[in-house]
C-alpha positions as CSV (number, residue, x, y, z in Angstrom):
1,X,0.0,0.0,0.0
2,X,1.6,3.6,-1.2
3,X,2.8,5.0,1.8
4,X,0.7,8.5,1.4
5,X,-2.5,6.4,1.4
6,X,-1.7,4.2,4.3
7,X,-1.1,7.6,5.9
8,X,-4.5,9.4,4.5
9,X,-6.3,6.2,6.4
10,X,-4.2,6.7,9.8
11,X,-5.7,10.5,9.5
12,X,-9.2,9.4,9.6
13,X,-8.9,7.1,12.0
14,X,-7.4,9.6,14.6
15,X,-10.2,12.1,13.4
16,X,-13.2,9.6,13.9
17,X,-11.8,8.5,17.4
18,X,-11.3,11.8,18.3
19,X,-14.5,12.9,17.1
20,X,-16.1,9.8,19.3
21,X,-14.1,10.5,21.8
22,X,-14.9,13.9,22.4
23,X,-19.0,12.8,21.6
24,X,-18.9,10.4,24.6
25,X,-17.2,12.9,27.4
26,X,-19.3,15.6,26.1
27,X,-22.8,13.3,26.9
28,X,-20.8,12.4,30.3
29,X,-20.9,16.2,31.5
30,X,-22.6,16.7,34.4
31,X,-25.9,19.1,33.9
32,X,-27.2,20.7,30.8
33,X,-26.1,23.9,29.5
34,X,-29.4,24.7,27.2
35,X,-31.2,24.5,30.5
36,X,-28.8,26.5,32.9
37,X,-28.9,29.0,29.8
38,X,-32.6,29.5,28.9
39,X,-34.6,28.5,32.6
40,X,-33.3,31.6,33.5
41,X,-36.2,33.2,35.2
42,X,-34.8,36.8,34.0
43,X,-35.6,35.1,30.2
44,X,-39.4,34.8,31.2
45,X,-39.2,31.8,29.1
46,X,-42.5,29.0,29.2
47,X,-41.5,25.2,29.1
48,X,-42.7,24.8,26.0
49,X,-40.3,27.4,24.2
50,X,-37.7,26.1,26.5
51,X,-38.6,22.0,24.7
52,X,-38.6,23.8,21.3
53,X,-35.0,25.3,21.8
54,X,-34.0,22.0,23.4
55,X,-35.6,20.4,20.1
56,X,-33.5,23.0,17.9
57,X,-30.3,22.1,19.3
58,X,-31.4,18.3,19.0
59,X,-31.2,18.0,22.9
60,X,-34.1,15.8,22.9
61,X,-33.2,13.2,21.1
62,X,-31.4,10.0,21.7
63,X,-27.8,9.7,22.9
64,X,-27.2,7.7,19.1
65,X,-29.5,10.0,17.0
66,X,-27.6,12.6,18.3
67,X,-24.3,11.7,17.4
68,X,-25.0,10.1,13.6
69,X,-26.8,13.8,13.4
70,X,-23.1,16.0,15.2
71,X,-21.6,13.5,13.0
72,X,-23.3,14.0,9.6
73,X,-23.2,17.9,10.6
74,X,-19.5,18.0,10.9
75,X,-19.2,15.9,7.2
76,X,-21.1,18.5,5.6
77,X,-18.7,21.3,7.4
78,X,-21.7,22.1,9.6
79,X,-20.7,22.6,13.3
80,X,-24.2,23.7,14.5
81,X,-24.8,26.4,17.1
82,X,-23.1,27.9,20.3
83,X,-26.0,27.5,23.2
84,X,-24.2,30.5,24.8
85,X,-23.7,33.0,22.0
86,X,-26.4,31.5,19.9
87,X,-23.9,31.9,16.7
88,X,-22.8,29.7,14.5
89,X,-19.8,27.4,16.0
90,X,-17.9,28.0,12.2
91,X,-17.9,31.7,12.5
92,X,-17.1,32.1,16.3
93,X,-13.5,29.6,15.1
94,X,-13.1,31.7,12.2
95,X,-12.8,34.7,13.7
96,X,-10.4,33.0,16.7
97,X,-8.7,31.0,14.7
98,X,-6.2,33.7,13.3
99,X,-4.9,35.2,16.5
100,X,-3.8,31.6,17.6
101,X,-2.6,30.1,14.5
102,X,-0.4,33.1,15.0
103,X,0.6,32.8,18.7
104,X,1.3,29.4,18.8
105,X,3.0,29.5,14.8
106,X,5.7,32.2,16.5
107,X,5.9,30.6,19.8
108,X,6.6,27.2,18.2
109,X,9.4,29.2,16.2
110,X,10.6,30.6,19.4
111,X,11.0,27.6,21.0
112,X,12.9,25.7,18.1
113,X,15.3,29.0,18.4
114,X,15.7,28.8,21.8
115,X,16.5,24.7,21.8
116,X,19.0,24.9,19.1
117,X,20.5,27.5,21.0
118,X,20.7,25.3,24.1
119,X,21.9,22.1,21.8
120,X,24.6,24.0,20.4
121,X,25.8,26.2,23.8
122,X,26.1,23.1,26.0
123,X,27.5,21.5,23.0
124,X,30.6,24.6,22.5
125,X,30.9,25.6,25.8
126,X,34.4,26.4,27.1
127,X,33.7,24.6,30.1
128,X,32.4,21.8,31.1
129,X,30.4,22.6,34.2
130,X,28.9,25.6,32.3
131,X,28.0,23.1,29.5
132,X,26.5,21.2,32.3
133,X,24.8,24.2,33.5
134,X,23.1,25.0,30.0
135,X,21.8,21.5,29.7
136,X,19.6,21.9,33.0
137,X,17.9,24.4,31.8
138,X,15.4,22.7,29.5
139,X,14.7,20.2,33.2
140,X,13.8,23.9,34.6
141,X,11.8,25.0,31.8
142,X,9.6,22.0,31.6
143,X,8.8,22.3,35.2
144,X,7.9,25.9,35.0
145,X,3.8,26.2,35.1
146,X,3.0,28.1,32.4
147,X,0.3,30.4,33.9
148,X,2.8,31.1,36.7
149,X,6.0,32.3,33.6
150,X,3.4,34.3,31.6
151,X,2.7,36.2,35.7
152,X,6.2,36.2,36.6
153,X,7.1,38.0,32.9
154,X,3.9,40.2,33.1
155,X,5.1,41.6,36.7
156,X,9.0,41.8,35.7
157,X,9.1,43.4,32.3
158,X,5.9,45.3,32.3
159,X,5.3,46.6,36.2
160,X,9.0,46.4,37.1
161,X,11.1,47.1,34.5
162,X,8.4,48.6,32.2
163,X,9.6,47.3,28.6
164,X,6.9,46.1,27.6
165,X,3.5,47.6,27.7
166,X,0.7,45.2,29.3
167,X,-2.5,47.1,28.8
168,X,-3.2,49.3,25.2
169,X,-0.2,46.9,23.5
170,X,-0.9,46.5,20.0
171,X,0.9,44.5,17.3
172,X,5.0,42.9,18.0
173,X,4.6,44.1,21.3
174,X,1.6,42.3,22.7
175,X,3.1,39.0,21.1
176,X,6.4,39.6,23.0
177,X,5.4,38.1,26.6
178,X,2.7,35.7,25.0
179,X,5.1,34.1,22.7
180,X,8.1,33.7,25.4
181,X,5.6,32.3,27.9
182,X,4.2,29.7,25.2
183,X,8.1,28.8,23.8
184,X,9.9,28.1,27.0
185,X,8.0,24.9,28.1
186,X,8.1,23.9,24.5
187,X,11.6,24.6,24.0
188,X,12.2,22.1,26.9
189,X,11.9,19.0,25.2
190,X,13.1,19.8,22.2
191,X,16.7,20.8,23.6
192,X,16.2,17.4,25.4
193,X,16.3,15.4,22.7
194,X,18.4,17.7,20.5
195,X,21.2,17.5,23.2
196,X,20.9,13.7,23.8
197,X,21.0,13.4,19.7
198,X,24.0,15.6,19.0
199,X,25.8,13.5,22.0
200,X,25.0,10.1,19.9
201,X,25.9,11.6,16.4
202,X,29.2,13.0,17.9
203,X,30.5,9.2,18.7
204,X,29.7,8.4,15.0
205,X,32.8,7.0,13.0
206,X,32.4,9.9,10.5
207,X,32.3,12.4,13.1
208,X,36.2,11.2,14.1
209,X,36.9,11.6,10.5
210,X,36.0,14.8,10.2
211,X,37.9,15.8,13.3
212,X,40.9,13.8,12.4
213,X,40.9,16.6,8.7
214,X,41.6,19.2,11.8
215,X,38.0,20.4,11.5
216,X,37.2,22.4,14.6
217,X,34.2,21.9,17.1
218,X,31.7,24.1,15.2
219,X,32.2,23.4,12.1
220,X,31.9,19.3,13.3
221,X,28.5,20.2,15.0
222,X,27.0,22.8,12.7
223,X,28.5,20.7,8.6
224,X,28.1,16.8,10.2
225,X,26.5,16.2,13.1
226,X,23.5,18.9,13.3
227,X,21.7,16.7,10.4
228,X,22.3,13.3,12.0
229,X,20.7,14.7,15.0
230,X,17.7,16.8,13.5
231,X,15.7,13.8,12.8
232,X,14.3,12.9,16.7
233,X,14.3,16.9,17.3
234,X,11.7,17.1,14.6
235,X,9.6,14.0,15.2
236,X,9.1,15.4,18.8
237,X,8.4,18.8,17.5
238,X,5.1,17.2,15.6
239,X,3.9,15.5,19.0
240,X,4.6,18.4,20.6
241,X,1.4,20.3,18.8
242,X,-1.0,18.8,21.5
243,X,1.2,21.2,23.9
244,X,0.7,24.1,22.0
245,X,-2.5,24.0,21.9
246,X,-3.1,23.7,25.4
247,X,-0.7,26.4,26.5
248,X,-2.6,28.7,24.3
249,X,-5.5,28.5,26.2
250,X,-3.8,29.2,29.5
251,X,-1.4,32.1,27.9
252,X,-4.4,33.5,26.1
253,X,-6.3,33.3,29.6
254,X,-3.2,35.2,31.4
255,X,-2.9,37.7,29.0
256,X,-6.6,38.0,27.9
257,X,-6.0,37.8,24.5
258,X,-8.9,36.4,22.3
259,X,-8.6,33.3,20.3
260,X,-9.0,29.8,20.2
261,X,-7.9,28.9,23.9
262,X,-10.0,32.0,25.1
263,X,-12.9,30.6,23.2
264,X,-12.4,27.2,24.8
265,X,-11.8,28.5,28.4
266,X,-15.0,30.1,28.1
267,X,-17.2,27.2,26.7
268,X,-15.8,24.6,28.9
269,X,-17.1,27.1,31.7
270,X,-20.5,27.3,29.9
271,X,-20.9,23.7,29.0
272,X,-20.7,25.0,25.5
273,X,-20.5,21.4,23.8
274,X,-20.9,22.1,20.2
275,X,-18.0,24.7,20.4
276,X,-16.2,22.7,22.1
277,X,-16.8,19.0,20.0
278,X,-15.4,21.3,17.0
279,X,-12.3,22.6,18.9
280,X,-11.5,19.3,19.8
281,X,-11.8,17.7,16.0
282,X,-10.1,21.1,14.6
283,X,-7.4,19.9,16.9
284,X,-7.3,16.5,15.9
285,X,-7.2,17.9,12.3
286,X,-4.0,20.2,13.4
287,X,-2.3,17.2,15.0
288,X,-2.9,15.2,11.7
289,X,-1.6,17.6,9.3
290,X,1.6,18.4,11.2
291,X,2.1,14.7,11.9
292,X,2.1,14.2,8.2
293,X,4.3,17.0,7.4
294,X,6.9,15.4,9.8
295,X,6.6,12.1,8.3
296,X,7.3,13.7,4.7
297,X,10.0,16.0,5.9
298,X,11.9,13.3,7.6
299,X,12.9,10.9,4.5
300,X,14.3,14.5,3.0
301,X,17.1,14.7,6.3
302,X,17.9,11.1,6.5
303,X,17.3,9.3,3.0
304,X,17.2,5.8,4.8
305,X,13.7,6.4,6.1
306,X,12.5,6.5,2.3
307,X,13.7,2.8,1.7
308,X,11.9,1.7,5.1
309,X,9.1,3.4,4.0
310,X,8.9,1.9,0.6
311,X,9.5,-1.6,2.1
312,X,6.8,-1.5,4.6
């Protein structure tokens, strides 16, 4: 089977159990939102129009008609309705979907700066216990709650040192502090396995070639050994999408920017579950694609992964 079909099914399999997965905890929520909504007595709505909206929504029908209809919806690109904003689920993502597409596009490229940078520092330095001191770092970035960096930032370079503006901030510099606090725990693993990679690749047999020529340190990391160790950084870097996602909706919480994680902080709280079935499948879709891309970049760095490929 062609490798890019055999890839095309994996995709839909992720996507249907994600969408069923999301179905089944969604029905296993305690309460129900379209009544904590609309039984407000301030509404001065009757039962009956309350059963009519319920029937709108399809909250009145069976646990299985219910899906097979969400399901069908979601085929035809139909998401359905938020309970709370009474708009439709498409347009509320399209209009959040920008902001964090670019907050977590820049914050992934941040942290892929900031892990090379740790790879090739502990790799060069002069000494080694300040080598040894650059490759803790991504152990303390990892354990660093994300809510509590984007704080700590937000009191020490806009109260304290007052470099960058927290409230009226517009363009480059409301992404500065956003973009840090969502790199650094992302960076972490990357310069993990980047470090433990270029360690491996530096024992290779070519490696001692290259240094028996009289090539010097960086030019053995950056011309032979950076490329031999590339591969797990960026097969990591693909898993590591789940973990975007997620910080965005704390950093966009902390720094009450509006997007995706803002809209998803706010339906969980609502019990908004058509908003939030379709943020969990657009997910799934995100952690799809990128998971693809990674499996067709990777042949391109080490050619060895095409001829596995092929014989699979």
């Amino acid at each position: 089977m062609p490798f890019l079909v055999r890839r095309a099914l994996q995709a839909v399999v992720v996507l249907a159990a994600a969408f069923t997965g999301a179905f089944v905890l969604m029905q296993a929520l305690p309460g129900d939102a379209i009544l904590i909504k609309f039984e407000n007595p301030e509404l001065g709505l009757s039962a009956a129009q309350i059963a009519e909206i319920r029937a709108a929504y399809g909250a009145d029908s069976t646990p299985i008609e219910q899906f097979l209809h969400t399901l069908a919806g979601f085929l035809a690109g139909d998401f359905g309705y938020s309970i709370q904003y009474g708009t439709a689920v498409h347009e509320l993502i399209g209009e959040a979907l920008p902001g964090t597409a670019l907050l977590a596009g820049l914050g992934f490229a941040a942290a892929v700066v900031l892990a090379v940078a740790i790879a090739f520092l502990s790799t060069l330095a002069p000494f080694a216990w300040l080598g040894q001191a650059i490759r803790a770092l991504p152990g303390l970035f990892v354990s660093v709650p994300v809510f509590w960096l984007g704080i700590v930032l937000i009191q020490v370079f806009s109260f304290q040192l007052k470099l960058v503006p927290l409230i009226g901030a517009s363009g480059p510099e409301a992404l500065v502090l956003p973009v840090l606090t969502l790199a650094v725990p992302i960076a972490a693993p990357i310069a993990q396995v980047l470090v433990r990679a270029i360690d491996e690749a530096s024992l290779s047999p070519f490696v001692a070639v290259a240094r028996a020529k009289g090539a010097g340190p960086a030019r053995v990391l950056v011309r032979d050994v950076a490329r031999n160790a590339a591969l797990p950084a960026l097969t990591i870097s693909g898993v590591l999408v789940g973990e975007l996602i997620g910080g965005a909706v704390v950093t966009e919480t902390v720094f009450g920017r509006a997007g995706i994680g803002r809209l998803t902080e706010q339906a969980v709280s609502n019990q908004d579950v058509p908003v939030l079935q379709a943020v969990v499948v657009l997910a799934a879709v995100v952690f799809v694609v990128v998971s693809l891309a990674v499996d067709l970049v990777a042949p391109l760095i080490d050619p060895r992964l095409t001829r596995k490929a092929v014989a699979a």
